[in-house]
Steps between C-alpha positions, in 0.01 A plus 500: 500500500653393825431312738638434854378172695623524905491195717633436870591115584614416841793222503707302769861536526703363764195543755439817425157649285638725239230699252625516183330767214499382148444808276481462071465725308366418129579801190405308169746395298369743200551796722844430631611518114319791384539721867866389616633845415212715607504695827174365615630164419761536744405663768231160494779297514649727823205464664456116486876483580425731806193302626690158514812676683254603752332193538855339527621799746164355699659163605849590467549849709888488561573445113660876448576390102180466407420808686742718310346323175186586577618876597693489143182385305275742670740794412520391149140541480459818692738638213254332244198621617653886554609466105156363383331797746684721345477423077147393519238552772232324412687120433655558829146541715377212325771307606495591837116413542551179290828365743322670846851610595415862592269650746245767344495825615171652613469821348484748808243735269 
């Protein structure tokens, strides 16, 4: 199970308002033993790591590091996702529709 909490707080640093995200992200500890080597598993762990590098990227648009991280992290799981698309169909849809990170196609028929 996993669960993401996403807050905004708004704090004062040398007179100026800055909004700062907090983002957490909760896997059970159960799962991260029994999953670590799985490819769902990881492209979970992508994902979180994605959505706090663009929360970060946010506030922080000039740092080009984390930008190349996050371009790193999103090719590794591009190359995931094409491997698990490929050796078996139906744990790949349901892990697109379980992590949103897709559109779906409307069937032009």
């Amino acid at each position: 199970m996993k669960y993401i909490i996403t807050t905004k707080y708004i704090f004062v640093k040398k007179g100026r308002f800055m909004v700062k995200n907090l983002f957490i992200s909760v896997i059970s500890q159960k799962e991260k033993e029994e999953n670590q080597g799985s490819v769902e598993f990881q492209v979970l762990r992508f994902t979180d790591k994605i959505q706090r590098l663009s929360l970060h990227l946010e506030l922080h648009k000039k740092d080009y590091l984390s930008q190349r991280g996050l371009q790193k992290i999103v090719g590794k799981r591009q190359r995931l996702l094409a491997y698990l698309s490929k050796k078996n169909q139906v744990r790949y849809k349901e892990l697109i529709d379980q992590l949103n990170i897709r559109e779906k196609t409307k069937s032009l028929i």
